[in-house]
Structure formats: C-alpha cells, structure tokens
C-alpha positions in Angstrom: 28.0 86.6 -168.8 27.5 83.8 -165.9 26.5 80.5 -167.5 23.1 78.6 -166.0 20.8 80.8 -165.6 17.4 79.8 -167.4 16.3 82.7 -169.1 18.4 85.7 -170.2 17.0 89.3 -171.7 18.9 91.4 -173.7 17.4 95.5 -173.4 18.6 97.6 -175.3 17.8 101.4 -174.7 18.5 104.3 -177.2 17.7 107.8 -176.7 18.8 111.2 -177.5 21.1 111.7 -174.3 23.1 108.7 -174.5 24.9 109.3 -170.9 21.6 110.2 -168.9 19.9 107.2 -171.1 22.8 104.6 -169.6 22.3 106.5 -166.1 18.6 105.4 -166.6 19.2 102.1 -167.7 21.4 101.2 -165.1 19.6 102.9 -161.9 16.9 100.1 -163.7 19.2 97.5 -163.4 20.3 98.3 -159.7 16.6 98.2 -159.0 15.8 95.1 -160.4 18.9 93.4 -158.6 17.7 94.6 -155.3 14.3 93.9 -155.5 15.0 90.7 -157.0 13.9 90.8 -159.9 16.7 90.1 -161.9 19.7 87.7 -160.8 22.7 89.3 -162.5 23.2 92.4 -165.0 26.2 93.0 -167.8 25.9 96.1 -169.6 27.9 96.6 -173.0 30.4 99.3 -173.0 31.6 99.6 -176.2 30.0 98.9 -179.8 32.3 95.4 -179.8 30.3 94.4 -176.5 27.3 95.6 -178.1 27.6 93.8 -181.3 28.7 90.5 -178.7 25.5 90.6 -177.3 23.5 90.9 -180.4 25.1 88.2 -182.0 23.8 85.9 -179.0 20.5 86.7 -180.4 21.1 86.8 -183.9 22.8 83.0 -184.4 19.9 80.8 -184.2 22.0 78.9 -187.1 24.2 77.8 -183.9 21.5 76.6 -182.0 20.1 74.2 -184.9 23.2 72.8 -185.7 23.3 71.1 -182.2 19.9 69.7 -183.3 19.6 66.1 -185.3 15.9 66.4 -187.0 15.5 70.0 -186.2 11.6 71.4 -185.6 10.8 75.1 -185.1 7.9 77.6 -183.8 7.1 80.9 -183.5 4.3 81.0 -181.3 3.1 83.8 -179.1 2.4 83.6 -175.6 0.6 86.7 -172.8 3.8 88.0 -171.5 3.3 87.6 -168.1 2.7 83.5 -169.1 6.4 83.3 -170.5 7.8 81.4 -168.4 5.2 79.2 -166.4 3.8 78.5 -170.1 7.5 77.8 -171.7 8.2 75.7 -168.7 5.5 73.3 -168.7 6.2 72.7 -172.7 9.8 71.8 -172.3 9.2 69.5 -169.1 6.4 67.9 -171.7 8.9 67.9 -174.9 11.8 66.2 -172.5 9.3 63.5 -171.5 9.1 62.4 -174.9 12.1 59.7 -175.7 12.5 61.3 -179.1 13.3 64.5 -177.9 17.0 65.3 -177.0 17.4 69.3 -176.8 14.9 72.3 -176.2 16.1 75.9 -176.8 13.4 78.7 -176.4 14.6 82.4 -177.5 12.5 85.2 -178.8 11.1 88.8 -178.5 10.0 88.7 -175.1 8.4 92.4 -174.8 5.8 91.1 -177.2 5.6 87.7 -176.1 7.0 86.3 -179.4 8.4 83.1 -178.3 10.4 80.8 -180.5 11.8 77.2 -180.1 13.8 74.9 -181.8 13.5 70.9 -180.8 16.0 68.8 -181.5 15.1 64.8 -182.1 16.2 61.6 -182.8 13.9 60.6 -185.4 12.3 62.5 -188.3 8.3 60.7 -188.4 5.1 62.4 -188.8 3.9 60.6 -185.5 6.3 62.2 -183.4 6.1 65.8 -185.2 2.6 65.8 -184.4 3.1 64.8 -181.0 5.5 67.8 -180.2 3.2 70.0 -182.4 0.4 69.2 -179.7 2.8 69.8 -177.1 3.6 73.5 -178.1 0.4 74.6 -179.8 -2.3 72.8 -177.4 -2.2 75.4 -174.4 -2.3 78.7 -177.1 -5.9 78.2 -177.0 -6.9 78.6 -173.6 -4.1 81.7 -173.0 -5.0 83.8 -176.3 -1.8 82.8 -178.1 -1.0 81.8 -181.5 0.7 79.8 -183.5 2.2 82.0 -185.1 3.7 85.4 -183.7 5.6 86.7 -187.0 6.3 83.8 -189.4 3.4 83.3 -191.1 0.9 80.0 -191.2 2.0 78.2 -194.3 1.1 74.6 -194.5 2.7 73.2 -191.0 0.5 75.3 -189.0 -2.6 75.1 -191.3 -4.4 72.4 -189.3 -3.5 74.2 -185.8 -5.1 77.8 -186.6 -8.3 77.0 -185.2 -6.7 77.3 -181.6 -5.9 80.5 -181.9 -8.5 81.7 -185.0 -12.6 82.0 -184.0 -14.2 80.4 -187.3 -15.3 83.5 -187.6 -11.9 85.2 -188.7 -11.2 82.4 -190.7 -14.3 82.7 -192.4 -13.2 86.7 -192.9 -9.9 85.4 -193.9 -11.3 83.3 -196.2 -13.6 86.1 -197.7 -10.9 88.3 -197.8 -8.8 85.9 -199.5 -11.4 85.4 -202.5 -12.4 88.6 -202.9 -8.3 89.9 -203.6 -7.8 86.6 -204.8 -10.8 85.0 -206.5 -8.6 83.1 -209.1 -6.7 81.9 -206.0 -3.4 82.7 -207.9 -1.5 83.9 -205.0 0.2 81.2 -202.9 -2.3 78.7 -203.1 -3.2 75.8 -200.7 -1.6 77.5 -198.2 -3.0 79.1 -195.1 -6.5 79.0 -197.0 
C-alpha cells in the first residue's frame, strides 16, 4: 500500500462465484480509478494478503500505544458527511496545545466512525474540551455519540445531542418498567 493518502477503505466482497465476484470487484475498482473516485487500489491475492489487510483494521492496540493520555469515540456520522465532518474535528482537535495525534478509523458503510486522541495531559478541563470538539456537530447532522459502544457514564451528559427528550423519557420508562429495582447496571446511561 502507498503511504499518505488520508483516508483508506478496506471492501471486502464475498459471494458464491469467487472468480466472477473478483471480476466484479475489480471492473469496480477500474471504474472508480478512472472516474476519480478513488486514488489507488490493492487487491489481496492470497488469504496471507487478506489476513494483512484485516489486521490493519483490527490493531487499534497499535494506534493507542502511540498515544500519551489516550481518549476514544465511537460516534456516528451521515455517510456522505465522513469526511467534511471528520475533517473539521481534527483541524479543531490539532488547534488545541494539548493535543498531539488524531487517528480516525471505523465502519465507513454505516457511518460508524471511531477516533483515538492522543494528549499531553490527562485533566477533566481538557477532556471536556475535546469531548465538545467531537460530539458538538452530531446534533445538527443526526449523529450520535455512540454508533456501537454503548453510553456508559462518559457519554451520559452528551446524549441529549443525539436523543429528543422524548426517547429518553421512553428510555427511561423502559428502563423502570424491566428494571424497577434499578438492579441492572445502575447509574449508568439512566
């Protein structure tokens, strides 16, 4: 793979007819390199490149180990926002002296974006600051908070954004009415 590009997508396409499915995938490919879509294309010919690829994906543990002080998300963006959206955030994280490295990854197809920022300091002044960054624009967009990780505590006081207080007032129904002891992880999301 050719290092620098800023975003990268890994597809990959299973079927029933593996050689007509790779023909398909790469008369794709060709497509979207003409048109100019994409900038560059590298498909996996054997299960080794395969598993390579994956493993890109897979070893997020890499990416926080470059971190000092180490925050993540899992928020969820429109697709078609990804980038103008994901964009605007880092430019807004890097302004921040604290800050020192931004890596965005996720499940583009459903607009289930991840990051991980890396800081200089640990302080709740400066975790709120980046929290405002990231979660401030979900509102206006549709987004969320959270795309598959759940609310927890962190994200507690940010669910309004993407939550009418309507649905948190079902939520919270819901939650006594299966839970009217409130035995089940409680103080958490409600």
């Amino acid at each position: 793979l050719v290092q620098g590009h800023n975003y990268y997508v890994l597809i990959e396409s299973l079927g029933s007819k593996q050689e007509k499915d790779r023909e398909a995938l790469e008369e794709l490919l060709a497509d979207a390199l003409q048109s100019g879509m994409i900038e560059d294309a590298v498909l996996a010919h054997t299960e080794s490149d395969l598993q390579w690829f994956w493993q890109i994906r897979e070893d997020v543990h890499v990416l926080a180990s470059q971190c000092q002080n180490d925050q993540h998300f899992d928020i969820s963006l429109p697709t078609p926002d990804i980038g103008r959206v994901l964009e605007d955030i880092i430019i807004a994280l890097y302004a921040l002296p604290e800050v020192h490295l931004v890596t965005t990854f996720g499940h583009v197809a459903d607009g289930n974006i991840h990051l991980i920022v890396g800081k200089t300091i640990q302080s709740e002044e400066i975790i709120n600051r980046i929290n405002d960054i990231i979660y401030t624009p979900l509102k206006a967009l549709g987004g969320s908070v959270s795309a598959e990780h759940g609310i927890g505590l962190h994200k507690k006081k940010y669910l309004h954004l993407c939550r009418t207080p309507e649905e948190i007032g079902l939520m919270k129904l819901l939650k006594r009415s299966l839970d009217p002891k409130n035995i089940l992880n409680p103080g958490k999301v409600l």
